[in-house]
C-alpha positions as CSV (number, residue, x, y, z in Angstrom):
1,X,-2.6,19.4,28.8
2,X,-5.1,22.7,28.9
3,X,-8.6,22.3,29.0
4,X,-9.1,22.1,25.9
5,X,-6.8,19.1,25.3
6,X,-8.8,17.5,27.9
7,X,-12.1,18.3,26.7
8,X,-11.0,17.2,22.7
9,X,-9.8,13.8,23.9
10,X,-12.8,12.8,26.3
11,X,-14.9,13.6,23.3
12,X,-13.0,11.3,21.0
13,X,-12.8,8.7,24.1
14,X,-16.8,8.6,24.1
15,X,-17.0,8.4,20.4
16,X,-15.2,5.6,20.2
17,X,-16.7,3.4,22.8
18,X,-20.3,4.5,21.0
19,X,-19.0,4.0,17.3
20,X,-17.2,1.8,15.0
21,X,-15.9,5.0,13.7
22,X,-15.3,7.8,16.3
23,X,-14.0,10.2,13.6
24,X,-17.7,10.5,12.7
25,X,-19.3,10.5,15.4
26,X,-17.1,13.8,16.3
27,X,-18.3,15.0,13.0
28,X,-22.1,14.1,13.2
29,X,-21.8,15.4,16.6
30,X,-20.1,18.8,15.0
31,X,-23.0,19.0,12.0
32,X,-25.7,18.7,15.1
33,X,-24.2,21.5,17.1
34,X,-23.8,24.1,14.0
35,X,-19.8,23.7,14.5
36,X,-17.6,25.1,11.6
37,X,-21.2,26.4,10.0
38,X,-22.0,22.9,9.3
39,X,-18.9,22.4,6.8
40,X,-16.5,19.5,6.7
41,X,-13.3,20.1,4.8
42,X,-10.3,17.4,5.7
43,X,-7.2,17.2,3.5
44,X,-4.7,14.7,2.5
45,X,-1.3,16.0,3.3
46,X,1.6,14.0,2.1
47,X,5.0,15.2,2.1
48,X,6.7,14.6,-1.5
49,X,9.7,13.0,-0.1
50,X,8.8,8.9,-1.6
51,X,6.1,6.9,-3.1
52,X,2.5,6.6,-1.2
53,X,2.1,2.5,0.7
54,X,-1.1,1.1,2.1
55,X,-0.4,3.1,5.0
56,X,-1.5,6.4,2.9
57,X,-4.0,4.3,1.3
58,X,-6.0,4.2,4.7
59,X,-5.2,8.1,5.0
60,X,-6.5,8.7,1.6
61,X,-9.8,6.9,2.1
62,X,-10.5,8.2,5.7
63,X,-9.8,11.9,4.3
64,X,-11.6,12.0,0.6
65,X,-14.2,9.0,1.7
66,X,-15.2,11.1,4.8
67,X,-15.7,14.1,2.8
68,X,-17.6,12.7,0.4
69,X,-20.2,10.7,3.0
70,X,-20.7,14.2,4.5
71,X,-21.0,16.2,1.1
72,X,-17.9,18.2,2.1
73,X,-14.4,18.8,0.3
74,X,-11.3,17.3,0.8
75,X,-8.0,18.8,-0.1
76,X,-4.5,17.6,-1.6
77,X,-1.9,19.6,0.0
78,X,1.8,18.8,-0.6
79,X,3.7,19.9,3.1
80,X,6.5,20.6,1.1
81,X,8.9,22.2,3.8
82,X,11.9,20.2,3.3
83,X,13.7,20.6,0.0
84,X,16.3,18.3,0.5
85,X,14.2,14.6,0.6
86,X,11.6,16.4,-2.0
87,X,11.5,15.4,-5.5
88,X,8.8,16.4,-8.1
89,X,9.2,12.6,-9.3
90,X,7.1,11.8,-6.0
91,X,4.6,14.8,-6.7
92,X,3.5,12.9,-9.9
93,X,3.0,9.7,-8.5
94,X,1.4,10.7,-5.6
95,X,-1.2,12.4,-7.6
96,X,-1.5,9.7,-10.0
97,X,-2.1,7.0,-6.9
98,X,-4.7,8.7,-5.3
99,X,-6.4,9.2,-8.8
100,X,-5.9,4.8,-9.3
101,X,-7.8,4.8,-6.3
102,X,-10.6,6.6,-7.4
103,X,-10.6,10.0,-5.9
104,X,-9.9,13.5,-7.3
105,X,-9.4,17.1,-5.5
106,X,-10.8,19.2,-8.4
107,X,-9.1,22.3,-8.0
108,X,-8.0,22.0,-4.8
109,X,-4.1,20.9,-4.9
110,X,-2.2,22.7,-2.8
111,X,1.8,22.7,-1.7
112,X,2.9,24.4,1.9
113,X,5.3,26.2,-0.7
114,X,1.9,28.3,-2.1
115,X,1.8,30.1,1.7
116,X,5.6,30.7,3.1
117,X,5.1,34.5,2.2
118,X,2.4,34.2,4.4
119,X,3.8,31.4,6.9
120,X,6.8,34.3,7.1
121,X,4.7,36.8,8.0
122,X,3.2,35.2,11.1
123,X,6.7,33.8,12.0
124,X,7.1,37.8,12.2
125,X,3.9,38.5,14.2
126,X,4.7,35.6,16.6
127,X,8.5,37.5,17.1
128,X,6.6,40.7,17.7
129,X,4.5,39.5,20.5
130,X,7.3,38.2,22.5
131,X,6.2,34.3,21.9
132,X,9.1,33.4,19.5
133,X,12.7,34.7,19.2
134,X,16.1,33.4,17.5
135,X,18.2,31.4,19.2
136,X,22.2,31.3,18.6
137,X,22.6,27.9,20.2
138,X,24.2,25.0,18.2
139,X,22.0,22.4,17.1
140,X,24.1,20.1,19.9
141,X,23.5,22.7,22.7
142,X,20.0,22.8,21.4
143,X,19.8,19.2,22.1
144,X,21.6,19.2,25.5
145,X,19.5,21.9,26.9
146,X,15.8,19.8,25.9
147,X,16.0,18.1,28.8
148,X,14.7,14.5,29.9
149,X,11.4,13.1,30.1
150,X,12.1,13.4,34.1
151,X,13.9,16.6,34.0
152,X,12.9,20.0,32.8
153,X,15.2,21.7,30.5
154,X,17.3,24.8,30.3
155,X,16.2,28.3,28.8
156,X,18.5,29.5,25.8
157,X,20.9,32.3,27.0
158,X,19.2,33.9,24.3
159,X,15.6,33.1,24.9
160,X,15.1,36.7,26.2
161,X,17.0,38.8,23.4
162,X,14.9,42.1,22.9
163,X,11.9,41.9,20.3
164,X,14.0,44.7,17.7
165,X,17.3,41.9,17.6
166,X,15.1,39.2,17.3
167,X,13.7,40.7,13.8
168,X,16.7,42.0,12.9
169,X,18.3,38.4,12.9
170,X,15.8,36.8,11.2
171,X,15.6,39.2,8.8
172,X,19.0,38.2,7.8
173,X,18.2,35.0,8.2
174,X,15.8,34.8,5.7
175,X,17.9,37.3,3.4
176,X,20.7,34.1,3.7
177,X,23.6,36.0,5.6
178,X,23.7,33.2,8.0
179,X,25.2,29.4,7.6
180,X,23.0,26.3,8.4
181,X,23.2,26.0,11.8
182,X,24.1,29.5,13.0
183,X,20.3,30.4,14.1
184,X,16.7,29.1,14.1
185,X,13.8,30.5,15.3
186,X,12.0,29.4,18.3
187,X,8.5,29.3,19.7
188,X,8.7,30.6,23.4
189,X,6.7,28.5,25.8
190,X,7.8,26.5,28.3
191,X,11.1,25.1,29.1
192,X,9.7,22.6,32.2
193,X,6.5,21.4,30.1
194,X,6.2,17.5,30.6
195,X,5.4,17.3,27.1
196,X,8.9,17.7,25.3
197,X,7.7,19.2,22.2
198,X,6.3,22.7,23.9
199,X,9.8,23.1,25.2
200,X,10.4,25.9,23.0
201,X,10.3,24.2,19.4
202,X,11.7,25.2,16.3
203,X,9.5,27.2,14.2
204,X,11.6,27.7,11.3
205,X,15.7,26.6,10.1
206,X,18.5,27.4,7.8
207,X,18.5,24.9,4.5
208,X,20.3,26.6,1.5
209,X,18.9,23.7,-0.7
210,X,17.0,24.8,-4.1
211,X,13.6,23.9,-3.7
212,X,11.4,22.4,-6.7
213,X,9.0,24.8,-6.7
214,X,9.9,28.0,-4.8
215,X,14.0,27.7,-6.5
216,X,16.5,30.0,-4.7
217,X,14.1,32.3,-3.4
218,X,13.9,30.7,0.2
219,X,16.7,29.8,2.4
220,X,15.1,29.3,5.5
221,X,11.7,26.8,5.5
222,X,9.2,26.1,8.3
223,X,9.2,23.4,10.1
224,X,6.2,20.7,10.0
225,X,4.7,21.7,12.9
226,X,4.8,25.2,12.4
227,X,3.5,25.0,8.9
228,X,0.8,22.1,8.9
229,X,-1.5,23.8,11.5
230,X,-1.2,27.4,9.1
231,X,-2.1,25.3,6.2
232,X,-5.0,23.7,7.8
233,X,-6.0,27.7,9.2
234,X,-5.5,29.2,5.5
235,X,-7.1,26.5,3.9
236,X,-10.8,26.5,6.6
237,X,-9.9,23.1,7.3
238,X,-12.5,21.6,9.6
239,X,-11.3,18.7,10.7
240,X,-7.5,17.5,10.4
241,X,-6.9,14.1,10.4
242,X,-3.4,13.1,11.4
243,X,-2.3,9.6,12.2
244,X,-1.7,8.9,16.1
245,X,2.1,9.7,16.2
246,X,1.0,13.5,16.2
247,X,-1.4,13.6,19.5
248,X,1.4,14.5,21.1
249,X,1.6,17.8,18.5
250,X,-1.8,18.7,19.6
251,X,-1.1,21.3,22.1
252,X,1.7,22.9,20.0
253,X,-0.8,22.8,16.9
254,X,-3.4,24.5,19.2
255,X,-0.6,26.8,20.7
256,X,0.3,28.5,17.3
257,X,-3.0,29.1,16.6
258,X,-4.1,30.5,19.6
259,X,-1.5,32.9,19.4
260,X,-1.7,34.4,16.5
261,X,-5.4,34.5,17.2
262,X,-6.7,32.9,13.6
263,X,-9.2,30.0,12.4
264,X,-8.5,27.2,14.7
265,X,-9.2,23.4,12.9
266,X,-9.6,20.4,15.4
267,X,-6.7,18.1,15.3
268,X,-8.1,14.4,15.6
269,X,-5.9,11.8,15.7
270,X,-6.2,7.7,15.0
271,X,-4.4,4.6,15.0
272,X,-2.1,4.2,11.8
273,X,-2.1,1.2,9.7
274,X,0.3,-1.6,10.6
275,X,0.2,-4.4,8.7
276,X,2.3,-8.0,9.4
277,X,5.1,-9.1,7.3
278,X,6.0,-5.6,5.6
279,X,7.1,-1.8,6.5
280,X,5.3,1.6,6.9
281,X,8.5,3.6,7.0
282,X,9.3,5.6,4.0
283,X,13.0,6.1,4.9
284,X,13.4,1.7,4.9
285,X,11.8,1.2,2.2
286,X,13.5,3.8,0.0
287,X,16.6,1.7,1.6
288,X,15.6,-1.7,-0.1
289,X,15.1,0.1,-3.0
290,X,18.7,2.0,-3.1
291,X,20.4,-1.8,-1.5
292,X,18.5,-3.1,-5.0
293,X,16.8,-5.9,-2.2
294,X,13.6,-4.7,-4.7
295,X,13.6,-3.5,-8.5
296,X,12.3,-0.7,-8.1
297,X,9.3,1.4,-5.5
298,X,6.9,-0.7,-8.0
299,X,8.0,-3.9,-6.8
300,X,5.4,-6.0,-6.3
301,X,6.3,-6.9,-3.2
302,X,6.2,-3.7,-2.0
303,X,3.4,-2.2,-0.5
304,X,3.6,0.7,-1.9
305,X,0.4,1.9,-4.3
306,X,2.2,1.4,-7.5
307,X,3.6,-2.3,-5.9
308,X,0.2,-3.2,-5.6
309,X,-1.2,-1.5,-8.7
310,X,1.2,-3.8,-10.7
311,X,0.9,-7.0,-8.7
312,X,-3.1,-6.3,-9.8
313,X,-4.4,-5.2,-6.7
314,X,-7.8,-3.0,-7.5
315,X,-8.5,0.1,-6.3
316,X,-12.1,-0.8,-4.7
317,X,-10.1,-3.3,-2.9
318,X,-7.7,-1.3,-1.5
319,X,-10.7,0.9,-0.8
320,X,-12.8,-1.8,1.1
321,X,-9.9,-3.4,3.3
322,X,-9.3,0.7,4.3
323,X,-13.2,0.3,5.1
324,X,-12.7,-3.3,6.7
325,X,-10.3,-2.7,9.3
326,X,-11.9,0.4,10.9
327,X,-10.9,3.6,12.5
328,X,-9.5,3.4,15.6
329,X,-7.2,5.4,18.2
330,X,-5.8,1.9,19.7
331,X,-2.6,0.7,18.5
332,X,-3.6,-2.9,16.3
333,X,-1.3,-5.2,14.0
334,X,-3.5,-6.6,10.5
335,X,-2.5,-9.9,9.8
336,X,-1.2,-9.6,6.2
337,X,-4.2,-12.2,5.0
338,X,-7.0,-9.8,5.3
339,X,-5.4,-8.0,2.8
340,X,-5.2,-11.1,0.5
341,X,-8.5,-12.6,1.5
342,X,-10.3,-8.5,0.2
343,X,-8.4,-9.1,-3.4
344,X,-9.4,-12.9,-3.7
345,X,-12.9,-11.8,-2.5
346,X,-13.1,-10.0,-4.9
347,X,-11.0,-11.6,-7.8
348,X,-13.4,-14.8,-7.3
349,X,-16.7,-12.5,-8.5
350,X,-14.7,-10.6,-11.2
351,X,-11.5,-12.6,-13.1
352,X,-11.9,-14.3,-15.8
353,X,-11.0,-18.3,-15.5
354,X,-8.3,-19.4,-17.6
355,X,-5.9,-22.9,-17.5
356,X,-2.1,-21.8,-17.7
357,X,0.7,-24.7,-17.1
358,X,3.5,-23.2,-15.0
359,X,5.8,-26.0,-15.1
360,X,4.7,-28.3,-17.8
361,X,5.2,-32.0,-18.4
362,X,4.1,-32.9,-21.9
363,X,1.9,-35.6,-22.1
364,X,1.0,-36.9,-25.9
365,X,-2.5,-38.8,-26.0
366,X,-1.4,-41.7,-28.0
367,X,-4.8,-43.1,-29.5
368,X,-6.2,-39.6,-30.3
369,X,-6.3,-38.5,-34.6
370,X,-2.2,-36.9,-35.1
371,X,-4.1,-34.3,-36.9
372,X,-7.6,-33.5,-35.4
373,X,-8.4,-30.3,-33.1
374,X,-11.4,-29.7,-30.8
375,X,-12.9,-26.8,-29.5
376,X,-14.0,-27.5,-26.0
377,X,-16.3,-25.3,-24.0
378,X,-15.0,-23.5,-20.7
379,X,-16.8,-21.8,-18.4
380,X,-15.3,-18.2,-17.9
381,X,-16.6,-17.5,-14.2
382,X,-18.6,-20.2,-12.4
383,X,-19.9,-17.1,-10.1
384,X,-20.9,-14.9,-13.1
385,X,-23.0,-16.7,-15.4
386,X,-23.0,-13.8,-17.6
387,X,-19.7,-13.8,-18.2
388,X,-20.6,-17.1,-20.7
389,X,-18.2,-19.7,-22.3
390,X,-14.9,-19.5,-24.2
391,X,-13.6,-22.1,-26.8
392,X,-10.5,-23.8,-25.6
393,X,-8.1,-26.0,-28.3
394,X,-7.4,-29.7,-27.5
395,X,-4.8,-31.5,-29.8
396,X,-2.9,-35.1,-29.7
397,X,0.1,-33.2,-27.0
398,X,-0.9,-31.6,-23.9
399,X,0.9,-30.0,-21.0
400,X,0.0,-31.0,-17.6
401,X,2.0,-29.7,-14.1
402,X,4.7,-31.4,-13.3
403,X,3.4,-32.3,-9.8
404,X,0.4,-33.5,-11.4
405,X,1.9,-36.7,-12.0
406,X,4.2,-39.4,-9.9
407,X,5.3,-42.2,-11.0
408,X,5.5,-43.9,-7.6
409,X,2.8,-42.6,-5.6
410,X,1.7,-42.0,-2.2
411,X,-1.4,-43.3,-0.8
412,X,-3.0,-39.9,-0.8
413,X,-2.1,-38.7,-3.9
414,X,-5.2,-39.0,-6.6
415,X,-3.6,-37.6,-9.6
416,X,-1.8,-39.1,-12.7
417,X,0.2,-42.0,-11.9
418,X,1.0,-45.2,-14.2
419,X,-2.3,-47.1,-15.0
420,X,-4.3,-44.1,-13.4
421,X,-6.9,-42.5,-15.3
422,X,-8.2,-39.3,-13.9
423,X,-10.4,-36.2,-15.9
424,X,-9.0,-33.2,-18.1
425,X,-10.9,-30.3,-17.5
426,X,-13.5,-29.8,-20.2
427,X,-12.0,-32.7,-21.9
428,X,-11.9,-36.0,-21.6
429,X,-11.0,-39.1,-19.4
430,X,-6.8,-40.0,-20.0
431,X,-5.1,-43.1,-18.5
432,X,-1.5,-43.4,-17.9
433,X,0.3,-46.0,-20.3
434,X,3.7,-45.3,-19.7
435,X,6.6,-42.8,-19.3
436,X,9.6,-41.6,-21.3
437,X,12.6,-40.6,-19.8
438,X,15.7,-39.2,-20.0
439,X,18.5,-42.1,-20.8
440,X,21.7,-39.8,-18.6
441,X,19.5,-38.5,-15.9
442,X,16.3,-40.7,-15.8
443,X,14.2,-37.5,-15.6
444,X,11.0,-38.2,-16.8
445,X,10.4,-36.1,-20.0
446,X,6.9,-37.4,-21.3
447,X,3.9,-39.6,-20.3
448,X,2.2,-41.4,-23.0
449,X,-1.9,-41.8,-22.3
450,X,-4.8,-43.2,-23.9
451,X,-8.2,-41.6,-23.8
452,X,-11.8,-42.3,-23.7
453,X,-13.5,-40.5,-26.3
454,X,-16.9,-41.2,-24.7
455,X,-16.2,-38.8,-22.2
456,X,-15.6,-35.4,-24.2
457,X,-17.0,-32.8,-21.2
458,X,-15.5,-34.7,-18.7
459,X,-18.3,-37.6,-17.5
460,X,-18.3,-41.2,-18.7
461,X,-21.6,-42.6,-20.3
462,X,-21.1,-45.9,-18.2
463,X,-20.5,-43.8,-14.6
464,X,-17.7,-44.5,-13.3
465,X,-15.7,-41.9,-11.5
466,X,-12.1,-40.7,-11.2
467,X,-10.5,-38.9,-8.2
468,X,-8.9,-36.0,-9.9
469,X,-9.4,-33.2,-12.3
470,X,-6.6,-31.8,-13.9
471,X,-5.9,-28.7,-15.8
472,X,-3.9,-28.7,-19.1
473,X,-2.7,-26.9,-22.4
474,X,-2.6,-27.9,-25.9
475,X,1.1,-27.9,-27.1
476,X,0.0,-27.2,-30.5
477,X,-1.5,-23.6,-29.3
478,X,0.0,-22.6,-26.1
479,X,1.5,-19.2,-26.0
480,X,4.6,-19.1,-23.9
481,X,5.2,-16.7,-20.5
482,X,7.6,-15.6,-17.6
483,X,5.3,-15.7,-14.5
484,X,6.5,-15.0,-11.3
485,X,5.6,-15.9,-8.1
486,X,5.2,-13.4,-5.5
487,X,5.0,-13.7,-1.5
488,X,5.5,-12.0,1.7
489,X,8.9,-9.7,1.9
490,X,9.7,-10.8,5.0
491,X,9.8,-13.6,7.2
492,X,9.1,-12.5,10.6
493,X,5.8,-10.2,11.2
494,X,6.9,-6.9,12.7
495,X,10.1,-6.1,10.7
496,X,10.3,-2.8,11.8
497,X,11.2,-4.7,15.8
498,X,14.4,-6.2,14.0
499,X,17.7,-4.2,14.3
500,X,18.7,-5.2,10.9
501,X,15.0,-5.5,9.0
502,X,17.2,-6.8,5.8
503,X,18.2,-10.0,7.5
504,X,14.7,-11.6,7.7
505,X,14.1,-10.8,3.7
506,X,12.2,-14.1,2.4
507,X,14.2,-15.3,0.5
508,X,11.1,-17.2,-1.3
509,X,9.2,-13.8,-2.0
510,X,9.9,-13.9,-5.4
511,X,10.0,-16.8,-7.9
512,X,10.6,-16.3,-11.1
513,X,9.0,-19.6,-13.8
514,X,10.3,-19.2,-17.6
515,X,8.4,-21.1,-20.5
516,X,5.5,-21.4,-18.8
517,X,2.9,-23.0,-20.9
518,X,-0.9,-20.9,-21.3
519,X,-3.9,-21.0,-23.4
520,X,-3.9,-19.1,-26.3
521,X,-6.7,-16.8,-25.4
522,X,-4.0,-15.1,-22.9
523,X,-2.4,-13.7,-26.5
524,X,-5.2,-10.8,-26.1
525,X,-4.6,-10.2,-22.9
526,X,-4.3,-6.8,-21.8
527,X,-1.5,-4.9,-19.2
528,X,-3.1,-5.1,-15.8
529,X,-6.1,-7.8,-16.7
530,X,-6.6,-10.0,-13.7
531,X,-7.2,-13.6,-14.0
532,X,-7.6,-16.6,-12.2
533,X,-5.0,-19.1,-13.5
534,X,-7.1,-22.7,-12.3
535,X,-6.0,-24.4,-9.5
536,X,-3.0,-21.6,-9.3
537,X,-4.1,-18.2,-8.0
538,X,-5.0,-15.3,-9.6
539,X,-2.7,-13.6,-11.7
540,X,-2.8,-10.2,-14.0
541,X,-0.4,-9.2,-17.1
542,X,2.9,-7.0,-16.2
543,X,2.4,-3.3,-16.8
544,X,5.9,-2.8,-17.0
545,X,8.0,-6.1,-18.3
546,X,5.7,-7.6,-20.6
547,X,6.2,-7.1,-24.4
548,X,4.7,-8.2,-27.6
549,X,4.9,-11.7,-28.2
550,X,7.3,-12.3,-24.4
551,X,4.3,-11.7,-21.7
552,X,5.2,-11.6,-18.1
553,X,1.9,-12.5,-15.6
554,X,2.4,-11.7,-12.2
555,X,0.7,-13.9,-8.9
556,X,-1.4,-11.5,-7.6
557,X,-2.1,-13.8,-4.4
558,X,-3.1,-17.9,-4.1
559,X,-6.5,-19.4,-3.9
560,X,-5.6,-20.6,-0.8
561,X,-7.3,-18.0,1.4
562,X,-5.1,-17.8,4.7
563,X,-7.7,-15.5,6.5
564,X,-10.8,-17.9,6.3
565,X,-8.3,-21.0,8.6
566,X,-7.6,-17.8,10.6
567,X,-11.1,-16.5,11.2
568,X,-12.0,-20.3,11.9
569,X,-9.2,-20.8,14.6
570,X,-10.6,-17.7,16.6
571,X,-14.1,-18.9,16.3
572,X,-12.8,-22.3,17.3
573,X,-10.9,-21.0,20.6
C-alpha cells in the first residue's frame, strides 16, 4: 500500500469513529478544503447481467440520496464489459427500479460501451509506455504463474516483448485474428506485490460474443477494473462509491490512473448489505429462478426490487431502511425483521383497514330478519382520522375464520365456542347455539348463533363484556380471492454459508388460500393497493396474477412485528 492508500484509509478510519456516516464526513471534509472545486458527482454502476435486490437498493440510495443532500449529480452508468451474461431485458428493469424508488439521472445514463473507442486508446498509451504488454500464456499458465498469498509469482516469458510487438499483437487482437484464449493484455507492475491483484492484471480479453449495443464491432472488451476507474475519469466523478469487496482494487484503480496521468476520482469503499434469511448473489439467485424453486425474478419472495415491488413493499420504505441501517466499512448481518418492522411502520400510518376471511367457516345468525341488510360503520385507519368511515354489509350468513371457533376448548382460548358469546366487529354481540357437521367426516361445516340486537356497534346497553372480537364477512356480499401467504425463503440465516443453499428452502415460504372470503369494497381495489387485512397482516392486490372478477392479494408481511420482541430482548440483556 503507497502513501496514498495509507493516507485515503486513515481518513475514512477517522470519519467513521466521528460519524454515523463516514462517506460524508469525507465529503463535508472535501467541500471545506475546495477538493474537486467543491463538486460532488457519484454514480450508480450496475452491470446489466440480472435484476437489481435490496443490496442495490442501499447502493442506489447512498449514490442518488448523497448527491442530492449535497446539491450534486449522480450518474447511471451501465459497466457493460461483458456481453455474454448482458441482456437489454436487465437494462429496462434496472432503469425502471431505480425510477419505483424515486430517483431519476436526467440525462445522464451512461453504458461503459459509450467509451471503449476511448478505453482502446489508453489500452494503447499504457502499451506505449512500457506499463502494459500482451501476454501469450494460456489462461491455466496464467493462473499457475499468480502465485500464492505466501509466495510471489512468476513473470510471463513474455512480460518483456518489445513495445512495437506488443501493438502489433493487439492490433490484431482487436481486428479478431486471434481465438479466445490466445492473448490478453496485461498491466505491468509487480509480480511479488502482496496484494494479488497488482500482479500484472488483465486489462482487456478475447470474447467473440455480439454485444447488445456495440454488435460485432468489438471482439476484445475491458475488463472491470480497467474500465470502471476510466468511466469514473471520463465522466469527473468525484467520489466513487463501491461496496467493500473492491478496497482491495484501490491501488490498481489508483495505478491506472496515475499512469496514464488523467482526472483521478477517490475510490471509497463500505460495508455491503447482508441481510438474514435471503441472498445477495446475482449468480444464485438467477439459479432459483432457472431450477423454477421461484416463478419468476418477481417472486415475492425474492429480494429482488421487482419481488418486493409486487409483495407491496414502498419505495420510501425501501428508502428509509437503506437510511436505518447506516453506512458503515464493518462487515454486519440485518436481521430480516428490520426490514419488516420499516414496511409495517409504515403500512400502520398509511393502509386502509379492511376485514377479509382467509379460511371461512360460515356461520348463519339464526334469529336475525332472512331478508334484512345493514350497513355498519368501519373505521378505515384508527391512526388517520382523516381517512373517515366506510359502509360495511351485514346479512343473516357470515364467515368467520376457521380458528375462530372450537368446539372443545382450551382454558385460554376466548373466542367462539358452544354457549359462548363474544363481539363481531362493528356488529353485534353473537352466541353460539350449536354446530352442523358433516355426517361421513364429522367436520364441522356451520355454526348456528343467535344475536343481541341491542348491541349493533359492538357494546351492550346492560354492560356486560365479552372476551373476544372477531372479524367477519357477509356471505351475501363477499367477493371471492386467491391470497397467498408469503415468508422467509430460507430456513437458516446466512444461506450463502451452506454448500448446497437449495437444501434449506422453507418449505412454508409460500402458501397459497383459494376462496378466500373479503368484503366487497376489495372489488375496487386497485393492482399494488396495500391494505391491512384485520387481525391478518397487511396485504396489497397482485400486479401480475390478478384479473377481473379472480383477484389474487398478496401478504405483504404479519402484524406481528418480530423486530419490537427483538429490540426488547437486547434492551432486556
Amino acid at each position: 500500500m503507497d502513501n496514498k492508500d495509507t493516507a485515503d484509509t486513515e481518513k475514512e478510519t477517522s470519519a467513521e469513529t466521528t460519524t454515523g456516516n463516514f462517506i460524508e464526513a469525507i465529503i463535508e471534509e472535501d467541500l471545506l478544503t475546495g477538493k474537486y472545486q467543491g463538486r460532488v458527482h457519484t454514480r450508480f454502476p450496475p452491470e446489466p447481467n440480472g435484476y437489481l435486490h435490496i443490496g442495490h437498493a442501499k447502493s442506489i440510495v447512498l449514490n442518488f440520496g448523497t448527491a442530492q443532500k449535497y446539491n450534486g449529480l449522480c450518474n447511471l452508468r451501465f459497466d457493460d464489459t461483458n456481453p455474454v451474461k448482458e441482456d437489454v431485458e436487465y437494462v429496462e428493469a434496472i432503469k425502471d427500479d431505480i425510477h419505483w424508488l424515486g430517483y431519476d439521472w436526467e440525462d445522464r445514463l451512461y453504458f461503459a460501451s459509450d467509451y471503449f473507442d476511448q478505453m482502446y486508446s489508453y489500452a494503447v498509451q499504457l502499451v506505449k509506455s512500457g506499463r502494459a504488454y500482451v501476454d501469450s500464456q494460456t489462461p491455466d499458465e496464467i493462473r499457475k504463474n499468480r502465485g500464492t498469498v505466501t509466495e510471489p509469482g512468476n513473470e510471463s516469458p513474455f512480460r518483456n516483448r518489445s513495445v512495437s510487438e506488443n501493438l502489433d499483437l493487439l492490433t490484431r487482437m482487436k481486428a479478431g485474428e486471434f481465438q479466445e484464449g490466445e492473448h490478453v493484455l496485461r498491466a505491468k507492475i509487480d509480480m511479488s506485490a502482496a496484494n494479488m491483484l497488482m500482479r500484472d492484471p488483465l486489462l482487456y480479453r478475447i470474447k467473440h460474443a455480439r454485444h447488445h449495443r456495440t454488435a460485432d464491432k468489438w471482439c476484445i472488451y475491458p475488463m472491470y477494473d480497467f474500465a470502471h476507474c476510466l468511466e469514473d475519469s471520463i465522466e469527473g466523478i468525484t467520489h466513487s462509491l463501491c461496496s467493500i469487496e473492491f478496497e482491495n482494487n484501490r491501488p490498481l484503480y489508483d495505478w491506472i490512473l496515475d499512469a496514464l496521468e488523467i482526472y483521478h476520482p477517490q475510490q471509497i469503499e463500505f460495508a455491503r448489505l447482508e441481510i438474514s434469511h435471503t441472498l445477495m448473489s446475482k449468480r444464485k439467485l438467477l439459479e432459483l429462478v432457472k431450477l423454477g424453486i421461484v416463478s419468476g425474478w418477481d417472486d415475492p419472495r425474492m429480494l429482488t426490487l421487482c419481488g418486493l415491488r409486487r409483495r407491496g413493499y414502498t419505495p420510501s420504505a425501501i428508502r428509509n431502511f437503506c437510511n436505518r441501517i447506516g453506512m458503515s466499512k464493518r462487515y454486519s448481518m440485518v436481521d430480516y425483521a428490520l426490514l419488516e418492522h420499516t414496511i409495517r411502520e409504515e403500512l400502520n400510518q398509511t393502509a386502509s383497514r379492511v376485514m377479509a376471511v382467509l379460511e371461512p367457516l360460515p356461520v348463519i345468525i339464526d334469529n336475525y330478519p332472512d331478508n334484512l341488510v345493514e350497513e355498519m360503520d368501519a373505521v378505515n385507519n384508527p391512526e388517520d382520522a382523516s381517512a373517515g368511515t366506510r359502509k360495511v354489509p351485514f346479512s343473516k350468513v357470515i364467515y368467520i375464520e376457521k380458528e375462530d371457533f372450537q368446539e372443545d376448548p382450551p382454558g385460554k382460548f376466548y373466542r367462539l365456542a358452544p354457549g359462548r358469546e363474544i363481539r363481531l366487529r362493528y356488529a353485534y354481540f353473537i352466541k353460539c347455539l350449536h354446530v352442523e357437521k358433516d355426517c361421513s367426516s364429522g367436520t364441522i361445516t356451520a355454526l348456528h348463533c343467535s344475536y343481541d340486537p341491542q348491541t349493533r356497534g359492538g357494546s351492550a346497553p346492560d354492560g356486560r363484556k365479552v372476551k373476544a372480537t372477531l372479524h367477519w364477512v357477509s356471505a351475501q356480499h363477499a367477493i371471492e380471492a386467491e391470497v397467498r401467504l408469503y415468508d422467509k425463503l430460507f430456513t437458516v440465516a446466512e444461506p450463502a454459508g451452506v454448500d448446497d443453499f437449495t437444501s434449506c428452502i422453507n418449505s412454508e415460504s409460500l402458501r397459497v388460500l383459494q376462496e378466500c372470503k373479503l368484503e366487497p369494497s376489495l372489488a375496487e381495489a386497485e393492482s399494488g393497493q396495500r391494505f391491512q387485512f384485520e387481525r391478518k397482516g397487511y396485504f396489497c392486490l397482485d400486479n401480475r396474477d390478478s384479473q377481473t372478477g379472480k383477484p389474487v392479494f398478496n401478504r405483504i408481511v404479519t402484524l406481528k412485528d418480530e423486530w419490537v420482541r427483538i429490540q426488547q430482548k437486547m434492551k432486556d440483556e
